[in-house]
VMD Tcl script that builds the backbone (N, CA, C; Angstrom):
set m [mol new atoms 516]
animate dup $m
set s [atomselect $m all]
$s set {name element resname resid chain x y z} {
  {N N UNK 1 A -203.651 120.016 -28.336}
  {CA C UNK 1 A -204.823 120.792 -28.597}
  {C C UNK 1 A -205.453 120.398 -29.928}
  {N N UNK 2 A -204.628 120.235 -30.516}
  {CA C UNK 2 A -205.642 119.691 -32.413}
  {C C UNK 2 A -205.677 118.397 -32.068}
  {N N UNK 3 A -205.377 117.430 -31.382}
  {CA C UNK 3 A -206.343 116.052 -31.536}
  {C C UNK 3 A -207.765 116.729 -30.695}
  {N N UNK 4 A -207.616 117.082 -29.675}
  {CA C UNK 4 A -208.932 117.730 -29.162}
  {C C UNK 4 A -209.862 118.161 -30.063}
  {N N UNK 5 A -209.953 119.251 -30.692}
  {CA C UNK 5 A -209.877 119.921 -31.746}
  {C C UNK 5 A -210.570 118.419 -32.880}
  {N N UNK 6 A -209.781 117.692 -33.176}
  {CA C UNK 6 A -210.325 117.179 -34.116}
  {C C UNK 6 A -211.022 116.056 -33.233}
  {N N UNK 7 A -211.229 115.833 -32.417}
  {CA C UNK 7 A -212.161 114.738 -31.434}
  {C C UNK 7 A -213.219 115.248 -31.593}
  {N N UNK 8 A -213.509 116.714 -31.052}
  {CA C UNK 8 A -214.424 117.720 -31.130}
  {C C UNK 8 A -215.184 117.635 -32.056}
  {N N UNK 9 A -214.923 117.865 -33.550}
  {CA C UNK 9 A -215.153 118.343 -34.842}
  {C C UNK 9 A -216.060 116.913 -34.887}
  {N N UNK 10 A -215.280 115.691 -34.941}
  {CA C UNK 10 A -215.513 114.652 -35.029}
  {C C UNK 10 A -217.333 114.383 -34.557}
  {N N UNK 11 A -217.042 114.576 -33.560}
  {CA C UNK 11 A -218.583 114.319 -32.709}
  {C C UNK 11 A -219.673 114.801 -32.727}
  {N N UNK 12 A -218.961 116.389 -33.150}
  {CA C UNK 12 A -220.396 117.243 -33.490}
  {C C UNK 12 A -220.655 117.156 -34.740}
  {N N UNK 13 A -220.248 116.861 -35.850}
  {CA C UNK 13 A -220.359 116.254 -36.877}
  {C C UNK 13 A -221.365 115.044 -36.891}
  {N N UNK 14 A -220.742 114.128 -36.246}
  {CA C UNK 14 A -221.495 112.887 -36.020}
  {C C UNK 14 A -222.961 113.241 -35.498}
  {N N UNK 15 A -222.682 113.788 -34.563}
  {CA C UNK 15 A -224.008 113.912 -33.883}
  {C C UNK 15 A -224.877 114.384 -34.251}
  {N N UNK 16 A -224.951 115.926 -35.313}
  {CA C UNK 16 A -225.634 116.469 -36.292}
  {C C UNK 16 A -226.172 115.441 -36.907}
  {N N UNK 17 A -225.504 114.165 -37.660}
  {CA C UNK 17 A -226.223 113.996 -38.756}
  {C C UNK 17 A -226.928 112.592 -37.959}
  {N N UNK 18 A -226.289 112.167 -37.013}
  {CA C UNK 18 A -227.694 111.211 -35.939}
  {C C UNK 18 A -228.886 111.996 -35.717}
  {N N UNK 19 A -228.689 113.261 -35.007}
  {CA C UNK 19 A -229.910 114.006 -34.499}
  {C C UNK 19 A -230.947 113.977 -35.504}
  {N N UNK 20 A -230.189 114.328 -36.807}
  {CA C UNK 20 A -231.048 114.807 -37.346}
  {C C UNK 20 A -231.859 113.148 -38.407}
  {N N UNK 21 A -231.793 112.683 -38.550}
  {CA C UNK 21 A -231.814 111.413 -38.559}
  {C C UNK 21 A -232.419 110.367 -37.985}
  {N N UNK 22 A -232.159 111.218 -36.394}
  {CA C UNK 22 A -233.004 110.412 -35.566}
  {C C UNK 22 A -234.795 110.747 -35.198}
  {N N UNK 23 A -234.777 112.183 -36.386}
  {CA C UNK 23 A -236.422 112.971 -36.056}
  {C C UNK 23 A -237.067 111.545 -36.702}
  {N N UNK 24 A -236.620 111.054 -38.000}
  {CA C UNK 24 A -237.431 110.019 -38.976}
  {C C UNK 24 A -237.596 108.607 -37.949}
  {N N UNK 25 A -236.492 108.676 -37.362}
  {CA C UNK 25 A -236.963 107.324 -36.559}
  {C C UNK 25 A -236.080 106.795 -34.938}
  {N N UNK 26 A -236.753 105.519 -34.521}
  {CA C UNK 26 A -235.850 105.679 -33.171}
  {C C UNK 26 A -234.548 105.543 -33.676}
  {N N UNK 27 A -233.350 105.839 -32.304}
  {CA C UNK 27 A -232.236 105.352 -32.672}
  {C C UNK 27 A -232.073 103.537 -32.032}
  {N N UNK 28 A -230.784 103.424 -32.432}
  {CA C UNK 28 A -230.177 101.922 -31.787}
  {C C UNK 28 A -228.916 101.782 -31.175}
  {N N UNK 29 A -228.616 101.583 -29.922}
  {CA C UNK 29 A -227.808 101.970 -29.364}
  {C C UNK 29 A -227.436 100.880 -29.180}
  {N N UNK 30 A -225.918 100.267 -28.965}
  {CA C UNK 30 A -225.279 99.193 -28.589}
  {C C UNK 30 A -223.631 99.319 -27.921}
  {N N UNK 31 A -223.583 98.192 -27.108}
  {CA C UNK 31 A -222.459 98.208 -26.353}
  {C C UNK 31 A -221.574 96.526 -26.801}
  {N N UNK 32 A -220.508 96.555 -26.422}
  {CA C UNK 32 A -219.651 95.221 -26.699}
  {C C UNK 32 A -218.436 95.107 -26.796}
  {N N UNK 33 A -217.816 94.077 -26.595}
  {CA C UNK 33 A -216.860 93.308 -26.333}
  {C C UNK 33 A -215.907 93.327 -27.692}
  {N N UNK 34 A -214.809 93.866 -27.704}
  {CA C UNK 34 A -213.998 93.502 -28.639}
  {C C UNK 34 A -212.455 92.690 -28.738}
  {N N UNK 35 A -211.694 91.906 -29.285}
  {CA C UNK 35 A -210.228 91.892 -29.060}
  {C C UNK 35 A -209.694 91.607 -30.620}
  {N N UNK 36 A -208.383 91.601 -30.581}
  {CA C UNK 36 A -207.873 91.631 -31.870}
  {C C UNK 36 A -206.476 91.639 -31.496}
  {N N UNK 37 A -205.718 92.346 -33.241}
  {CA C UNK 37 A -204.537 92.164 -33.262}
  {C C UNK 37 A -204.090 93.415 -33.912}
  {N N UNK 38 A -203.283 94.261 -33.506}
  {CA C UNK 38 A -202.874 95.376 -34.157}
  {C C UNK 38 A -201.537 95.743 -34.547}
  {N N UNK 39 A -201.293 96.143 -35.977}
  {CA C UNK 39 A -200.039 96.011 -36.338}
  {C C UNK 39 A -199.691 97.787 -36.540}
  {N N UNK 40 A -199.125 98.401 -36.001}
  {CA C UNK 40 A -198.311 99.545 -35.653}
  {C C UNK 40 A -197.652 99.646 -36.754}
  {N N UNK 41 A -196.758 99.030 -37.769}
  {CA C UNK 41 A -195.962 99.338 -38.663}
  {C C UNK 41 A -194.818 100.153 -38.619}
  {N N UNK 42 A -194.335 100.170 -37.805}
  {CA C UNK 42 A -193.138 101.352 -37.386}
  {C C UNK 42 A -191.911 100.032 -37.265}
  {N N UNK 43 A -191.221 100.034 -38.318}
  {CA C UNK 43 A -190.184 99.236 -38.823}
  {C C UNK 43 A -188.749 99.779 -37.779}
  {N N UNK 44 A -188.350 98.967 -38.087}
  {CA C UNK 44 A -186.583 98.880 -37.136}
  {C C UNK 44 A -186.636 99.468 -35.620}
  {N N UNK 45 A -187.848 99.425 -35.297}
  {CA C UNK 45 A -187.808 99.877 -34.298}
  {C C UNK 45 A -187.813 98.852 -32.710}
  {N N UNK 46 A -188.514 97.355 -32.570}
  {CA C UNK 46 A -188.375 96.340 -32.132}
  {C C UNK 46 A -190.109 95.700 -32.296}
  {N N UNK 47 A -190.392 95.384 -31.346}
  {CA C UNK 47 A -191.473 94.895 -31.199}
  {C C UNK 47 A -192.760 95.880 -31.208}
  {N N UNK 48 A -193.698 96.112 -32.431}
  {CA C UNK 48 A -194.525 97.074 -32.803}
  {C C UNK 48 A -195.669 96.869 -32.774}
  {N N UNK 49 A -196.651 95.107 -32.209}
  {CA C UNK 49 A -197.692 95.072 -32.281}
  {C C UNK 49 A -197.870 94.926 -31.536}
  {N N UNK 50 A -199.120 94.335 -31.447}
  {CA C UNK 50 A -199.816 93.554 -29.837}
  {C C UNK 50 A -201.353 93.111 -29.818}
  {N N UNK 51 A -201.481 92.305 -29.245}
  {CA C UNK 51 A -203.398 92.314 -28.820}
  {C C UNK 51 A -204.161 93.340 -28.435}
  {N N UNK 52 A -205.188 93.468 -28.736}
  {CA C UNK 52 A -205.601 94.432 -27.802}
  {C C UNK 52 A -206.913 94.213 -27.698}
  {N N UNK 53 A -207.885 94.423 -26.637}
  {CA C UNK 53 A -209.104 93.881 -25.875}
  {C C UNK 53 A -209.698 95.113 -25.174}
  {N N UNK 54 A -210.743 95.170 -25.441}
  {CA C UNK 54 A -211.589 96.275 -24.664}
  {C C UNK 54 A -213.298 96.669 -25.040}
  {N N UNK 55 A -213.597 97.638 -25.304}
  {CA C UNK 55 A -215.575 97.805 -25.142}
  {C C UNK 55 A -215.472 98.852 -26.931}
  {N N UNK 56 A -216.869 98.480 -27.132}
  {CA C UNK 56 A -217.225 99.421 -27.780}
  {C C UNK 56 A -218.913 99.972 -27.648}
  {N N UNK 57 A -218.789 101.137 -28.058}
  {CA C UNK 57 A -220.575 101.355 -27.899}
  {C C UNK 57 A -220.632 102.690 -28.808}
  {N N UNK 58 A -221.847 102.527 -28.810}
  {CA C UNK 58 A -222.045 103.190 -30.072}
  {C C UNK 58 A -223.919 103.526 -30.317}
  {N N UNK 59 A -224.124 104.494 -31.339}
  {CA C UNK 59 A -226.059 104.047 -31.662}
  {C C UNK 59 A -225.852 104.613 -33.181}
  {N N UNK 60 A -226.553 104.125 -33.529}
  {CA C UNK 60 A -227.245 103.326 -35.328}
  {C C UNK 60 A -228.689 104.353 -35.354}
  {N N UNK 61 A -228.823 105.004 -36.222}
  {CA C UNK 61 A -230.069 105.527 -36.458}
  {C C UNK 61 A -230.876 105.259 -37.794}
  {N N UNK 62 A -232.063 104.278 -38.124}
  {CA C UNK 62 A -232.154 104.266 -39.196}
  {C C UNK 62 A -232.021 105.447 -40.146}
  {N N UNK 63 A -232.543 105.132 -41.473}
  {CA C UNK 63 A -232.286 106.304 -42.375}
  {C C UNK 63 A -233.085 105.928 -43.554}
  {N N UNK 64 A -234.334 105.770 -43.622}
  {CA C UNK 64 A -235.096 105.096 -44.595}
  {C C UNK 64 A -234.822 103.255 -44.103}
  {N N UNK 65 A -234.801 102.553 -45.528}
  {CA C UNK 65 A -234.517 101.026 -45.303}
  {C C UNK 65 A -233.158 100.170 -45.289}
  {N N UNK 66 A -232.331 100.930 -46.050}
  {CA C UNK 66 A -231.464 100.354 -46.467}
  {C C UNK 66 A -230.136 101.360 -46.309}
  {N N UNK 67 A -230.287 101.969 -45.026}
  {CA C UNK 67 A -229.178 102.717 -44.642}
  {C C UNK 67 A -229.400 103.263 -43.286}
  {N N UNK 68 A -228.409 103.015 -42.572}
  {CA C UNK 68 A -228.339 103.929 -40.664}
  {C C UNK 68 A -227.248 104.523 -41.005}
  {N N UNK 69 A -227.245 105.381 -39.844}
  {CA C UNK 69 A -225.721 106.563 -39.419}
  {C C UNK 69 A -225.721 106.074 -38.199}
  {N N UNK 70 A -224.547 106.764 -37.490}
  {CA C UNK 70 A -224.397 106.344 -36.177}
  {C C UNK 70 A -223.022 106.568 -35.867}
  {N N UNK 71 A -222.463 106.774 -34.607}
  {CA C UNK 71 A -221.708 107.254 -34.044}
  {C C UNK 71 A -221.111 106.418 -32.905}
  {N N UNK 72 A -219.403 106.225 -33.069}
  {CA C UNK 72 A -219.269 105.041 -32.052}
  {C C UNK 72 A -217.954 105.559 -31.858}
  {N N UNK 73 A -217.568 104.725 -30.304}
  {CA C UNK 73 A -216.485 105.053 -29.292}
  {C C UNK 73 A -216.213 103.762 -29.331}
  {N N UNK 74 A -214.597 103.457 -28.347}
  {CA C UNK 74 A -214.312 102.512 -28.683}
  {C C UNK 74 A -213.208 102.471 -27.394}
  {N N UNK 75 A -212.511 101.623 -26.353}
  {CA C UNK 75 A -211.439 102.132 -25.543}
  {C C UNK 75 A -210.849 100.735 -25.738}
  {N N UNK 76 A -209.360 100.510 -25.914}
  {CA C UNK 76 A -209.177 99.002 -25.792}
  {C C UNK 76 A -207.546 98.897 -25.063}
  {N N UNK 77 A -207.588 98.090 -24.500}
  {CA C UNK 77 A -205.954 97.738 -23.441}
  {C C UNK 77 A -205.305 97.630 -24.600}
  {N N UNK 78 A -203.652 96.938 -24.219}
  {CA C UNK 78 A -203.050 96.218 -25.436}
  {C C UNK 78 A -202.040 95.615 -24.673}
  {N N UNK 79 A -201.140 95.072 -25.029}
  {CA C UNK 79 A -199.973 94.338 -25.041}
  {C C UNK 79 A -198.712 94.623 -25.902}
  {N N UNK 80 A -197.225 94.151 -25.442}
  {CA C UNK 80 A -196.179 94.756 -26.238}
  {C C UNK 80 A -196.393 96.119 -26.399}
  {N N UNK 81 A -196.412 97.044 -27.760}
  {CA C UNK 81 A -196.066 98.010 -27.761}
  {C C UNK 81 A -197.350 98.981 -27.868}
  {N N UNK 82 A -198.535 98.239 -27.372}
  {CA C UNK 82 A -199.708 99.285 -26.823}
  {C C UNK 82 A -200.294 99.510 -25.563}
  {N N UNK 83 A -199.885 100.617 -24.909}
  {CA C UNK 83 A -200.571 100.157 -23.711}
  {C C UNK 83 A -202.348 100.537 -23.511}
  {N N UNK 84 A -202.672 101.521 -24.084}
  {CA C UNK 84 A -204.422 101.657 -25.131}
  {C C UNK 84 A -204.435 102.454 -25.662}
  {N N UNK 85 A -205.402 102.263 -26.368}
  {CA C UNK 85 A -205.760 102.798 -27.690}
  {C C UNK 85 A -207.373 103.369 -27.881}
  {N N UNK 86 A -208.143 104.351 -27.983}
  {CA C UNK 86 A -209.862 105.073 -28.083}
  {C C UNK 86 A -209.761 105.972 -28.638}
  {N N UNK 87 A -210.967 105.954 -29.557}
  {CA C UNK 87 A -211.029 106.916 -30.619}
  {C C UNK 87 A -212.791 106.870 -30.834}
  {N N UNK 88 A -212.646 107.729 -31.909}
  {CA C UNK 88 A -214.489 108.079 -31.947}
  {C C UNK 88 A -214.939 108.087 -33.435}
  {N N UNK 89 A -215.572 107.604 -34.054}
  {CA C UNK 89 A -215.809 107.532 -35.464}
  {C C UNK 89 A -217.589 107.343 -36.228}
  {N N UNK 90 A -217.788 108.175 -37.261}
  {CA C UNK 90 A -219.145 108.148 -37.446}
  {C C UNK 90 A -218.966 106.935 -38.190}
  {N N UNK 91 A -220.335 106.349 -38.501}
  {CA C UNK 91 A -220.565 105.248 -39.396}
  {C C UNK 91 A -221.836 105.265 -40.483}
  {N N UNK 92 A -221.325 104.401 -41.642}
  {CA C UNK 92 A -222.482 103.948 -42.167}
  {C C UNK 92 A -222.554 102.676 -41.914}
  {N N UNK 93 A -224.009 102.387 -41.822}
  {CA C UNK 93 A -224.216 100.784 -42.113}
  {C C UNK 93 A -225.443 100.473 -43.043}
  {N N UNK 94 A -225.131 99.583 -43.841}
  {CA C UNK 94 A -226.236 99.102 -44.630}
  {C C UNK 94 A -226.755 97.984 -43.857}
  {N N UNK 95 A -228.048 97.457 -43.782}
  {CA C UNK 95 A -228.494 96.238 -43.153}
  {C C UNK 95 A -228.303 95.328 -44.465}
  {N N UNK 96 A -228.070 94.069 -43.833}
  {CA C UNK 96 A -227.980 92.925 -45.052}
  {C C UNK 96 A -229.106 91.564 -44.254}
  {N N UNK 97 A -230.362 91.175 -44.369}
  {CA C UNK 97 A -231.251 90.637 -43.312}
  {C C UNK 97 A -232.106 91.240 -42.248}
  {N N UNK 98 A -232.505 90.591 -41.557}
  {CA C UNK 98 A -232.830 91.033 -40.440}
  {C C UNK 98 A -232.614 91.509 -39.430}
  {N N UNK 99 A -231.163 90.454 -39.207}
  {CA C UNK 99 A -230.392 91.328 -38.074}
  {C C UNK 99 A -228.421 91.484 -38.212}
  {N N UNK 100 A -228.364 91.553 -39.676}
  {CA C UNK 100 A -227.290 91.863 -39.824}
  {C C UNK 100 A -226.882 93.044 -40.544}
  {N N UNK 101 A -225.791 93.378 -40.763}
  {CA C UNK 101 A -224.985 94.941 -40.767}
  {C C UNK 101 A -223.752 94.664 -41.634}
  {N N UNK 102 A -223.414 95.615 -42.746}
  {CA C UNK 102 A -222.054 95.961 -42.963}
  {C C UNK 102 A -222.083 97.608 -42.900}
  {N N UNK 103 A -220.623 97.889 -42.268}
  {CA C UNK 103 A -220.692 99.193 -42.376}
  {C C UNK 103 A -219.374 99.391 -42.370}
  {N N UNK 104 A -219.545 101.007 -43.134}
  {CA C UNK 104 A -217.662 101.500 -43.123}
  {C C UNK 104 A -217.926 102.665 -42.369}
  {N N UNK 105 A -216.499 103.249 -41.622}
  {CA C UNK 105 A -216.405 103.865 -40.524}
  {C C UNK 105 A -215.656 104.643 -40.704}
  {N N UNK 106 A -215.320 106.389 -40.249}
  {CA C UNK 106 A -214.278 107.191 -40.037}
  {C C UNK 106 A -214.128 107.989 -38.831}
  {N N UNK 107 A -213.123 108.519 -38.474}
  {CA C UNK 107 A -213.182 109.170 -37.457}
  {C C UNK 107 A -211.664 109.480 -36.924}
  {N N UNK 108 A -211.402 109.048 -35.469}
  {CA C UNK 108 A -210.011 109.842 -35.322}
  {C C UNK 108 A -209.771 108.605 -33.804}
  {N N UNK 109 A -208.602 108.274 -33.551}
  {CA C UNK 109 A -207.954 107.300 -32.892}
  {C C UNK 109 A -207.015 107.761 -32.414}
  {N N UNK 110 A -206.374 107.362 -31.207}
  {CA C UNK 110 A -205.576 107.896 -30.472}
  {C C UNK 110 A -204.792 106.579 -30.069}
  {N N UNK 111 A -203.600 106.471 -29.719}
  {CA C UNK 111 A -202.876 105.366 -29.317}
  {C C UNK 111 A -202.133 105.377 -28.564}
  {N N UNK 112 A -201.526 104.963 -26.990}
  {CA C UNK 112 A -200.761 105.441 -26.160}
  {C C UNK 112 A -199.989 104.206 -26.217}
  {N N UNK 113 A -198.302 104.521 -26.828}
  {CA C UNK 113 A -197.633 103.233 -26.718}
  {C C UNK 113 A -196.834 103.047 -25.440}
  {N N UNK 114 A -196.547 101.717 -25.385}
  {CA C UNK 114 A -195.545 101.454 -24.496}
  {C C UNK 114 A -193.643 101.451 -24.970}
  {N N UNK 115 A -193.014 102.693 -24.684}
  {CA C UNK 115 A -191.736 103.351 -25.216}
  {C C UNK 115 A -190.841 101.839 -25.358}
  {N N UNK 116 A -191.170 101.465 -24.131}
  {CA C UNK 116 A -189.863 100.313 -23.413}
  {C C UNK 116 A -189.485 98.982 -24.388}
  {N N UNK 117 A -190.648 99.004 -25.423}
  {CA C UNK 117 A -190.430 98.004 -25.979}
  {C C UNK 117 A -189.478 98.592 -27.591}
  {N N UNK 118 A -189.655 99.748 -27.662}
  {CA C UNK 118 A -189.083 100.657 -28.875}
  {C C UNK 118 A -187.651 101.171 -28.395}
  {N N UNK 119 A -187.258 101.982 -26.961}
  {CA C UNK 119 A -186.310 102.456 -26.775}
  {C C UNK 119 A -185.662 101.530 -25.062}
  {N N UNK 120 A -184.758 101.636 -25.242}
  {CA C UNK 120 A -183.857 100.846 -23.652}
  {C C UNK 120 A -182.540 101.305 -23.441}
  {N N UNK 121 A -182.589 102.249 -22.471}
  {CA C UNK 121 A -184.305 102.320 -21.692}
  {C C UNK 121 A -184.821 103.760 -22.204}
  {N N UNK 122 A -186.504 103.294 -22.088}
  {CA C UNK 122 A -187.075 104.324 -21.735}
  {C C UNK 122 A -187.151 105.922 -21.806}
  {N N UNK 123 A -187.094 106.633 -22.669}
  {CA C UNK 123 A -187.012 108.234 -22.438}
  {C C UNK 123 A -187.553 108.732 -21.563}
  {N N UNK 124 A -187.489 108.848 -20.071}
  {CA C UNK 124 A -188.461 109.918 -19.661}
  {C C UNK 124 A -188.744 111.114 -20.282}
  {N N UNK 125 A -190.149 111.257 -20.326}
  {CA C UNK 125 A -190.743 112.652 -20.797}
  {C C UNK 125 A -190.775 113.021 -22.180}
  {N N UNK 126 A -190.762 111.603 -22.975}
  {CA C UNK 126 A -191.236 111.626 -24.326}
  {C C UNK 126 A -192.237 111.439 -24.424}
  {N N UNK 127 A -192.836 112.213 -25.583}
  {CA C UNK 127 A -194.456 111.883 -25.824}
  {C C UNK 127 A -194.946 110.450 -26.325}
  {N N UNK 128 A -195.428 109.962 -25.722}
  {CA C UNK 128 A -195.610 107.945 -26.017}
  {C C UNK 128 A -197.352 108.072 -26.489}
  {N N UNK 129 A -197.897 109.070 -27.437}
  {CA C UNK 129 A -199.150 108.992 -28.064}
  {C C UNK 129 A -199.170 109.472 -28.992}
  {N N UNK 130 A -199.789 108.562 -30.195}
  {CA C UNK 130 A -199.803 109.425 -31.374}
  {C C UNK 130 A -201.213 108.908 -31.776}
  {N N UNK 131 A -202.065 109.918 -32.500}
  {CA C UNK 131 A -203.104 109.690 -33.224}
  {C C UNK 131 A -203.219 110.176 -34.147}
  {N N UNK 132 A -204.473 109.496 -35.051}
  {CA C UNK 132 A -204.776 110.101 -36.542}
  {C C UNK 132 A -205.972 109.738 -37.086}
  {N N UNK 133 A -206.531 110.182 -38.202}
  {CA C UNK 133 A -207.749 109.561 -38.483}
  {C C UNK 133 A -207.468 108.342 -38.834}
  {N N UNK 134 A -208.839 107.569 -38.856}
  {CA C UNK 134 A -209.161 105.959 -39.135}
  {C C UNK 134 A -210.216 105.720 -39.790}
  {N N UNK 135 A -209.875 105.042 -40.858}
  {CA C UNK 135 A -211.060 104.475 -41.813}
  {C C UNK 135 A -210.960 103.133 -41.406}
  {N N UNK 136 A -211.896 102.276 -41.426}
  {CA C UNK 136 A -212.530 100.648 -41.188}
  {C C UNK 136 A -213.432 100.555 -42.137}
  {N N UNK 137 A -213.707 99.156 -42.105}
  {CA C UNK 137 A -215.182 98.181 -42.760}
  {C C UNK 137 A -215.250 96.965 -41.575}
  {N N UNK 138 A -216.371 96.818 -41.721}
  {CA C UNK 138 A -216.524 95.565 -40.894}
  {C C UNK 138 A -218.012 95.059 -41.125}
  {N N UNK 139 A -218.405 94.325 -40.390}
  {CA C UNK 139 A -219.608 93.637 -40.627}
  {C C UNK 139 A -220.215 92.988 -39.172}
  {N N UNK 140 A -221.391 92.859 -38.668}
  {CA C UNK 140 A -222.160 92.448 -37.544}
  {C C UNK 140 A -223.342 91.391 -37.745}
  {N N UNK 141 A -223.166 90.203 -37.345}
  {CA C UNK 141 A -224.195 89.160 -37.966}
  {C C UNK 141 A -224.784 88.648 -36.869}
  {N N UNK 142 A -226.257 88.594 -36.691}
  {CA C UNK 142 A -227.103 88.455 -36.057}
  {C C UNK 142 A -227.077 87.236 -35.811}
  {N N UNK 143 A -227.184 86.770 -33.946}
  {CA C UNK 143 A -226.858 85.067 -33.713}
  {C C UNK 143 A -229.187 84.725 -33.326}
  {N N UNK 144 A -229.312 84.716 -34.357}
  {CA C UNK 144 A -230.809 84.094 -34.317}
  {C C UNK 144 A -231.517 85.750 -33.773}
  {N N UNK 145 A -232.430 85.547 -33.293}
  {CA C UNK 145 A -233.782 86.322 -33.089}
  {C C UNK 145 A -233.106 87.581 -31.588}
  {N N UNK 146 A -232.099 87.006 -31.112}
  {CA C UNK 146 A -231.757 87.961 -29.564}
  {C C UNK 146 A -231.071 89.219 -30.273}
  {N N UNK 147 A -230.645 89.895 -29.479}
  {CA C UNK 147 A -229.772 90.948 -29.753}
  {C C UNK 147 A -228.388 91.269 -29.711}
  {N N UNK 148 A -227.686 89.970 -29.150}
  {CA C UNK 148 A -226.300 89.516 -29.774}
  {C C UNK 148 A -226.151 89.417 -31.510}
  {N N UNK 149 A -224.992 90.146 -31.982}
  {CA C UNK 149 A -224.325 90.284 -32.844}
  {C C UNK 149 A -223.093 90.109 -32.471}
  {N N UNK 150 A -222.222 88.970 -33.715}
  {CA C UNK 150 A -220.576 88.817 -33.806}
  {C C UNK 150 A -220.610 90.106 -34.901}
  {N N UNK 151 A -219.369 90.350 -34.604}
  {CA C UNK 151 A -218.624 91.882 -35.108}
  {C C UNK 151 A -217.584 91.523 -35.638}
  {N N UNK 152 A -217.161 91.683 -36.705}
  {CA C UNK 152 A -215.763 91.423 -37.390}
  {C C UNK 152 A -215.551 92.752 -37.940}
  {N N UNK 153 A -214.070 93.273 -38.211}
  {CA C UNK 153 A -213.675 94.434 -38.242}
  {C C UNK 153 A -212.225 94.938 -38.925}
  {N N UNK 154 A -212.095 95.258 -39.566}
  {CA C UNK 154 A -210.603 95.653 -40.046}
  {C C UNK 154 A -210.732 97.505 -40.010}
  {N N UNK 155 A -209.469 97.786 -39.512}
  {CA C UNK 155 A -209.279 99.523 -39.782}
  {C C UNK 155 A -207.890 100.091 -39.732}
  {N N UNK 156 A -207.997 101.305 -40.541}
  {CA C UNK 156 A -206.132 101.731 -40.225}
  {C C UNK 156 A -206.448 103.008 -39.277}
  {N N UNK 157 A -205.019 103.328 -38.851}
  {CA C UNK 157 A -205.046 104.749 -38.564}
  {C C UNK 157 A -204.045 105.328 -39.424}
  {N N UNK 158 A -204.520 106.060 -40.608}
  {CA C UNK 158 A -203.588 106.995 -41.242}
  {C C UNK 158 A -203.361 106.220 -42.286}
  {N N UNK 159 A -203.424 105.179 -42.379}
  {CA C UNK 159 A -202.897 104.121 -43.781}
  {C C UNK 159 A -201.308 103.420 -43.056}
  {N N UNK 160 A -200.899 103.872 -41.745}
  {CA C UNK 160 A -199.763 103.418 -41.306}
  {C C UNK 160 A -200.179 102.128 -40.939}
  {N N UNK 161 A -201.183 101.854 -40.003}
  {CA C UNK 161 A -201.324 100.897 -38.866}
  {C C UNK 161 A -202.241 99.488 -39.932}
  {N N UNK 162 A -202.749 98.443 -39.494}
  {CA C UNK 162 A -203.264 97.790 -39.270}
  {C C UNK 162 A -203.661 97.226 -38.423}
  {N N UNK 163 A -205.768 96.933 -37.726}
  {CA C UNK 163 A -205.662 96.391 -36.481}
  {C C UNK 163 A -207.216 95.875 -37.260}
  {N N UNK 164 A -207.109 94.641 -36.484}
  {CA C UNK 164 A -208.185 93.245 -37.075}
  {C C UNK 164 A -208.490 92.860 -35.687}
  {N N UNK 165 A -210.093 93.266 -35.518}
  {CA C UNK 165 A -210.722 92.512 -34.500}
  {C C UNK 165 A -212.220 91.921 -34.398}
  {N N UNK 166 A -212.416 91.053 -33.300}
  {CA C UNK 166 A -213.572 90.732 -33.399}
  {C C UNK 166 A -214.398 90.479 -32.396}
  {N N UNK 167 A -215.485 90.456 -31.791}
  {CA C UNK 167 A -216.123 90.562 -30.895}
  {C C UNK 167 A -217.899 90.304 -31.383}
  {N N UNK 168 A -218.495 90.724 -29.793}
  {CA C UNK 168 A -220.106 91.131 -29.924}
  {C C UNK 168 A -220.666 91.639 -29.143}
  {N N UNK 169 A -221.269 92.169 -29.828}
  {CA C UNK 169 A -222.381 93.620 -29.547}
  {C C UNK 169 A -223.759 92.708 -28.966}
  {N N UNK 170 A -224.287 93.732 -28.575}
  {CA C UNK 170 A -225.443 93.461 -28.285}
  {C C UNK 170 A -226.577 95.116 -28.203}
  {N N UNK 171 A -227.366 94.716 -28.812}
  {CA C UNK 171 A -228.224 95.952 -29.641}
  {C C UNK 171 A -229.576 96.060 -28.517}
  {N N UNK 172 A -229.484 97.358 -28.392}
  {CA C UNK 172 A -231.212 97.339 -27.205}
  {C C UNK 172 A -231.757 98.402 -27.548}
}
mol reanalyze $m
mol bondsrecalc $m
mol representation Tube
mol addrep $m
């Protein structure tokens, strides 16, 4: 019930300060492709990371010139000891050009592991999800005049984890 609870909080939060944000101007909405590498940090336990690959989407609302808000989701598979991982987080982004972006991010992440690679065998009917908030930075660089953007990305959950990915968006 409190990750709910804080998913909740999360969004209407976010969304307040898009809405309101979005009276001054349109928003920017985007979808895309991500994969990476995520490090779990949970020591002596066996194999704790993995790849992980999946979508993100999200919308950007300006905010004057030199600042958007915006609000983004995220769902991604994994490998070894993730089987996925989605979470929801507001953003800033500063524009740097025409069609590029840095922005830092917070919000709340959820992670559903795979036990089998931690315990053998298996607990039935242990809880195999843990989440927490997540801070990131990353950056989005515009490939010429279209609306493809590469996405590069670093974020924790909690200050435990590490996960580094990269992908592209595409902005409409």
């Amino acid at each position: 019930m409190k990750k709910i609870t804080l998913l909740s909080m999360a969004a209407a939060v976010s969304l307040g300060a898009v809405s309101a944000a979005q009276a001054q101007t349109a928003a920017e909405p985007y979808i895309g492709l991500s994969g990476g590498y995520h490090h779990l940090g949970i020591n002596g336990l066996g194999d704790d990371d993995g790849a992980v690959y999946g979508v993100v989407a999200g919308v950007d609302v300006p905010v004057g010139d030199k600042l958007k808000l915006g609000i983004e989701g995220n769902y991604h598979l994994g490998s070894n000891a993730i089987d996925s991982e989605y979470g929801v987080a507001a953003r800033l982004a500063f524009p740097v050009g025409a069609t590029s972006q840095l922005f830092v991010k917070g919000g709340y992440q959820e992670v559903d592991l795979d036990l089998g690679n931690f315990v053998t065998p298996a607990v039935i009917g242990l809880d195999d999800t843990d989440g927490d908030y997540l801070v990131g930075v990353g950056g989005e660089f515009g490939l010429g005049e279209g609306p493809a953007r590469v996405r590069l990305g670093v974020d924790t959950i909690g200050f435990d984890t590490v996960r580094a990915t990269a992908g592209v968006v595409f902005k409409f």
